[in-house]
C-alpha positions in Angstrom: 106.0 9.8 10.7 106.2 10.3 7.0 106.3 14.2 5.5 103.3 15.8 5.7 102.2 16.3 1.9 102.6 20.0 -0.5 102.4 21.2 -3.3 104.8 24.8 -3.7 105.6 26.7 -6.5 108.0 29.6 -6.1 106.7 33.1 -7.3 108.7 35.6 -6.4 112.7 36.1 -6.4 114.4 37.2 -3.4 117.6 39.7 -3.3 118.9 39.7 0.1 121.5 41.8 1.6 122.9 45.3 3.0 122.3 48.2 -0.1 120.3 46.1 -3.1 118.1 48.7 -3.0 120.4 50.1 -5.6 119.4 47.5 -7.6 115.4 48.6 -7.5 116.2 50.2 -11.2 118.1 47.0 -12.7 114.8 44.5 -11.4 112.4 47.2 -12.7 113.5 47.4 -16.1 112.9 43.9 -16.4 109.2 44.0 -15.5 108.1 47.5 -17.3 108.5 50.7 -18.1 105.9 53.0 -16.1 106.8 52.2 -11.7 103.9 53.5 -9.6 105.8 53.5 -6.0 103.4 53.1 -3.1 104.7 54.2 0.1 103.4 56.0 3.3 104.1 59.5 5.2 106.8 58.2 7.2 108.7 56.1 4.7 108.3 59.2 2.3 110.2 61.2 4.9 113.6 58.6 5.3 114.1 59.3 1.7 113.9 55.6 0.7 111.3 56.4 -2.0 113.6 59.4 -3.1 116.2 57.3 -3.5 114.0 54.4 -4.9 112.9 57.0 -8.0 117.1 57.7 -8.0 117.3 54.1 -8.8 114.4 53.9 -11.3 115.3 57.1 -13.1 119.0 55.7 -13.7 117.5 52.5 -15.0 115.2 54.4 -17.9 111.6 54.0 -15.9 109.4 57.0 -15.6 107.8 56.8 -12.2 105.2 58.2 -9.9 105.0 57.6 -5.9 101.1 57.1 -4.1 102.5 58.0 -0.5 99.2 58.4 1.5 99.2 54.7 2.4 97.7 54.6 6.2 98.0 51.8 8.7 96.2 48.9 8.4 94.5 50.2 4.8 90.9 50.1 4.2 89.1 49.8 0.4 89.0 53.8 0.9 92.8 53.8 0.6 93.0 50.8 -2.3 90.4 53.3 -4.0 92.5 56.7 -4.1 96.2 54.1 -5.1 94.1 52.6 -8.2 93.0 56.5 -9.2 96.7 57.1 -9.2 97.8 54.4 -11.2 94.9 55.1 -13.4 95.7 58.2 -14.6 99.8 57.5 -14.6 98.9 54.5 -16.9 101.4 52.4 -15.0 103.0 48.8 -16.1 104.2 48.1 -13.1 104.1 48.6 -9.4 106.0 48.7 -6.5 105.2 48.4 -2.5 108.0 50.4 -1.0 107.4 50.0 3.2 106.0 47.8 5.6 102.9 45.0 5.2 100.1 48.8 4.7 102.2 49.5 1.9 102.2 46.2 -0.2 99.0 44.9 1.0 97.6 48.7 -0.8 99.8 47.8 -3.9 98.4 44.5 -4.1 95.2 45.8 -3.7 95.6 48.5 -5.9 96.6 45.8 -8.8 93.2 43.9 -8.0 90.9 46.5 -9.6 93.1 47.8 -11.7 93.7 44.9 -13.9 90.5 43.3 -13.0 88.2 46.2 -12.4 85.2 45.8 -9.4 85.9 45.9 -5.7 88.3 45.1 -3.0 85.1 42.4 -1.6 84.8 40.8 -5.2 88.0 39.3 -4.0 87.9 38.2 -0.7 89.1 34.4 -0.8 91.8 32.4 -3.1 92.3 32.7 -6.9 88.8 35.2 -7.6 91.3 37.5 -10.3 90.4 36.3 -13.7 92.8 38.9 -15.6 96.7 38.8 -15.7 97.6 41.4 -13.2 100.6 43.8 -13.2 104.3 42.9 -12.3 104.8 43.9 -8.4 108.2 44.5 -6.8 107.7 44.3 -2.9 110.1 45.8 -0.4 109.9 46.0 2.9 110.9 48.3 5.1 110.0 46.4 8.2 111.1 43.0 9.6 107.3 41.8 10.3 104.2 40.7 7.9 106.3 38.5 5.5 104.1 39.8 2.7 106.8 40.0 0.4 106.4 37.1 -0.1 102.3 36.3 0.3 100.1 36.6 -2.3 97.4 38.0 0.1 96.3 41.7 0.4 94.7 42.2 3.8 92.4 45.0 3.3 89.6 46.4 5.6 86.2 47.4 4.8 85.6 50.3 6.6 82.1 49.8 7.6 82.7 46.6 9.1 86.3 47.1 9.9 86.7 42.9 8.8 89.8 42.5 7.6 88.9 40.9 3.9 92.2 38.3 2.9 92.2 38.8 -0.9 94.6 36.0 -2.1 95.3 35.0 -6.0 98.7 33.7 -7.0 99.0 36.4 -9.8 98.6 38.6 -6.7 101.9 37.7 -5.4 105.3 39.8 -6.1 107.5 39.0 -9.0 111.0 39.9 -7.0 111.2 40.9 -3.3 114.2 43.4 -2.2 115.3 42.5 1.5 117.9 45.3 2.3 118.5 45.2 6.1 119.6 48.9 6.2 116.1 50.5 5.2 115.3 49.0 8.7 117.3 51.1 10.3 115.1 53.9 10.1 112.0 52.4 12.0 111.2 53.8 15.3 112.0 51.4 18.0 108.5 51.2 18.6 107.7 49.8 15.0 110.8 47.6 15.3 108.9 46.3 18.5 105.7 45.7 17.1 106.6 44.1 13.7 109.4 41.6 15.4 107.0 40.0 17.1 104.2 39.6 14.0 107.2 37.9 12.9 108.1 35.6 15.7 103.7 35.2 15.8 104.2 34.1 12.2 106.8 31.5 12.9 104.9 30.1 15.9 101.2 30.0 14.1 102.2 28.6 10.6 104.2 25.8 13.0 101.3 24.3 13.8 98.0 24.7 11.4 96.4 21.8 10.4 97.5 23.3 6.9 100.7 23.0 8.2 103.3 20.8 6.0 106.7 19.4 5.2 107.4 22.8 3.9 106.2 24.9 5.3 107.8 23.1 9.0 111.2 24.3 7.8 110.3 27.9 6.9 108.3 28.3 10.2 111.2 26.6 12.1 114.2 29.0 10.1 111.7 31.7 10.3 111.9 31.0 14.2 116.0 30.5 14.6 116.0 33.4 13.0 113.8 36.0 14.6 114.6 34.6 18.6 117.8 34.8 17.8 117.8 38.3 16.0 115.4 40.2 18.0 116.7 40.8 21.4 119.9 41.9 20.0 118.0 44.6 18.2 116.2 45.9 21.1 119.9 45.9 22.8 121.1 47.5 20.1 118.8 49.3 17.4 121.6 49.5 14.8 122.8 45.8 15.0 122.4 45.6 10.8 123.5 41.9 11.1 120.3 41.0 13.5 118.5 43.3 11.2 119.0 41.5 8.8 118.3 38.0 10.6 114.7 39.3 11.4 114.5 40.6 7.6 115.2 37.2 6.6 113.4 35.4 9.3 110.4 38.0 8.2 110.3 36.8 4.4 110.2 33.1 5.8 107.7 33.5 7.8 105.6 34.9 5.4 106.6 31.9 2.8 105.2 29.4 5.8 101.9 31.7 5.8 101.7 31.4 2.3 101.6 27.7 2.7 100.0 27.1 6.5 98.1 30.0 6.9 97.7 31.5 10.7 95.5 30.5 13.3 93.6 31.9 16.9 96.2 34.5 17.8 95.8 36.2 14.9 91.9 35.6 15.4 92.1 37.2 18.7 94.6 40.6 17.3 92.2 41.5 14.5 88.8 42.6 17.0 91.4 44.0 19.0 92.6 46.5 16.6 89.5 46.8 15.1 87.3 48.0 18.3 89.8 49.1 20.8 93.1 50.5 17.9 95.4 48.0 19.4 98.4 48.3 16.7 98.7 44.8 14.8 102.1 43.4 16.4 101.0 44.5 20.1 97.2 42.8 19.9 99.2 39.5 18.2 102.0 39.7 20.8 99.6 40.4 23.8 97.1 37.2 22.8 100.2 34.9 21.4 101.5 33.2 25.0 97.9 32.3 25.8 97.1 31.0 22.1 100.1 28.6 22.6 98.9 27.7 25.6 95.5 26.5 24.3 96.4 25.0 21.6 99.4 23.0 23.7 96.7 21.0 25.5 96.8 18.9 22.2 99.7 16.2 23.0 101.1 16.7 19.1 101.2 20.5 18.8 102.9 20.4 22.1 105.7 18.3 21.4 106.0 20.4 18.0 106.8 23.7 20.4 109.1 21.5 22.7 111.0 21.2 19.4 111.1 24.9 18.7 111.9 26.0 22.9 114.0 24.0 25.2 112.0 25.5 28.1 107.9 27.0 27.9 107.4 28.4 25.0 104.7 30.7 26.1 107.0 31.7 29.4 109.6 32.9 26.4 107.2 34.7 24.8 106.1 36.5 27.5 109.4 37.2 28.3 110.2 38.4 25.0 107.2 40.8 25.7 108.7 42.1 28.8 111.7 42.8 27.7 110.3 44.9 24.7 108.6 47.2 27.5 105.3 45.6 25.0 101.7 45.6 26.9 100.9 42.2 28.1 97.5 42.4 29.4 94.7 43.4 27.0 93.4 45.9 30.5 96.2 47.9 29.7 94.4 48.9 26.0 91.1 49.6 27.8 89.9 45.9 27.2 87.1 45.0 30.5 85.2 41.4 31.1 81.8 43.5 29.7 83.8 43.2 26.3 84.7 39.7 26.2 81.7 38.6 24.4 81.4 40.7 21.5 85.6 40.6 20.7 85.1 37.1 20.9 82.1 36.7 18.8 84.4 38.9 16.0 87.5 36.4 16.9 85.1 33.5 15.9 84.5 35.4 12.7 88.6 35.7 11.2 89.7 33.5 8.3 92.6 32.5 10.2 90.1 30.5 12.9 89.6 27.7 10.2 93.3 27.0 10.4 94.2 26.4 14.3 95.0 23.3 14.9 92.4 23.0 18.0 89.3 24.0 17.2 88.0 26.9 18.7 84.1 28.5 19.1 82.9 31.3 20.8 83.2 30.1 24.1 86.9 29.4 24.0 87.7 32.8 22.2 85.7 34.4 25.5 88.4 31.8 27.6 91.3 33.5 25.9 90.5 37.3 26.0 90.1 36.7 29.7 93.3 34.9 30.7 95.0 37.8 28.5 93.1 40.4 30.6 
């Protein structure tokens, strides 16, 4: 079978490897002038961002840090970054933590180049304005959005998670330094290694899947199997670290070109009605998402490529031995539920994508064999 057809333009320059945070300033000066730094509580308190500001300062850019980011980040908290960059006048920004962090700073850059609300832009390509520079670095081995042009931000009425994608959206460099992981809290470390292992497995098989984006899912994969039990043996393994920072950024390349599909449908009503943190709702629904969509002939001999074994056995495994909830009873999830989570699962963006389709009914069929 021939290549399946794309069309992929780079955006954003990656700097991998141990320490180029030091080189923050040298990237910055490039770019502008005036670096709003948006960051959460917990990052705040490693001293990355102090550090960060060292890095800017040396370099000649004044600076200001928004560091209220919260977890999964709603147009309330895009609102109160864009009053911040506002009044600092800045030129540039940069998303200094995990995917809350530069899914605010790309949110933030929405209305403040191109003014209205976060909903204005839910979809592809609705920024008509040039938008600000944006450096993205993760903290976090997990929501590849270093290198997506999407901001994922809820509305907090509906709790919908809006995808607001535009290519100017998308970072201008990315720092991957392995040794800001180190400071995550096993937990996190958990949660966001298996987003990352969900991303490799979803984006493998899309029906927007293609030639290109194959080999980032598939490196994304090598890379984060191979990376992640060693860090749950050992939490400061830097070189696994660093194979699920890397794996991280190429799974969120093969998102940027394949998009996601029902196990990501499934995680959103999960955290939306019950508080299920993203990586556990994913990792809970992912071995039964591979399942379904394995009944198709072609996307199962794509995961007997990836697995020499079952894939969603593995999974499971990997689950297990991460001490990770694999039962959607254990977050408080009964059969009276089913319905309505499914009906929301039915809802997601990322639904479109899976390669089998999937209605109401079948969302119902995979909330219960997670239960």
């Amino acid at each position: 079978m021939s290549p399946l057809p794309f069309d992929h333009q780079p955006r954003t320059r990656l700097v991998y490897g141990n320490g180029t945070l030091a080189r923050a300033g040298e990237l910055a000066r490039e770019l502008g002038t005036r670096a709003l730094v948006v960051s959460d509580p917990g990052i705040v308190k490693t001293g990355h961002v102090v550090r960060a500001l060292s890095f800017l300062a040396e370099a000649g850019l004044q600076a200001r840090v928004f560091g209220e980011v919260r977890e999964n980040p709603s147009t309330e908290d895009v609102d109160a970054c864009v009053a911040v960059a506002r009044e600092f006048q800045a030129d540039l920004i940069i998303g200094l933590g995990g995917g809350s962090s530069m899914d605010t700073a790309k949110g933030c850059n929405f209305i403040l180049t191109n003014g209205g609300r976060m909903q204005d832009y839910w979809g592809v390509g609705k920024a008509t304005k040039p938008m600000l520079p944006l450096i993205a670095i993760p903290t976090t081995a997990g929501t590849g959005s270093e290198c997506q042009s999407f901001a994922l931000i809820s509305d907090p009425e509906t709790h919908v998670k809006m995808a607001c994608g535009d290519p100017k959206a998308a970072a201008k460099a990315a720092i991957l330094d392995p040794e800001l992981s180190l400071s995550q809290p096993q937990r996190v470390t958990v949660c966001t290694g298996i987003d990352a292992l969900s991303h490799a497995l979803e984006t493998a098989v899309t029906k927007k899947r293609s030639a290109l984006s194959s080999l980032y899912s598939r490196e994304a994969f090598r890379l984060c199997h191979s990376g992640f039990s060693r860090v749950l043996r050992d939490p400061k393994d830097l070189d696994a670290r660093g194979m699920m920072l890397l794996g991280a950024a190429c799974s969120g390349i093969a998102i940027e070109n394949s998009m996601l599909g029902v196990a990501h449908s499934c995680a959103n009503p999960l955290t939306a009605k019950f508080n299920v943190v993203h990586g556990e709702a994913v990792g809970v629904m992912l071995p039964h998402a591979i399942r379904f969509n394995s009944q198709m002939p072609e996307i199962a001999a794509i995961y007997e490529s990836y697995f020499d074994g079952d894939l969603a056995d593995r999974v499971s495994e990997l689950l297990w031995e991460a001490q990770m909830p694999r039962h959607i009873a254990e977050h408080g999830v009964k059969e009276e539920h089913l319905g309505d989570l499914a009906a929301m699962a039915a809802r997601q963006w990322t639904a479109q994508f899976n390669p089998r389709p999937a209605a109401v009914d079948d969302f119902v069929a995979l909330y219960r064999a997670a239960l």
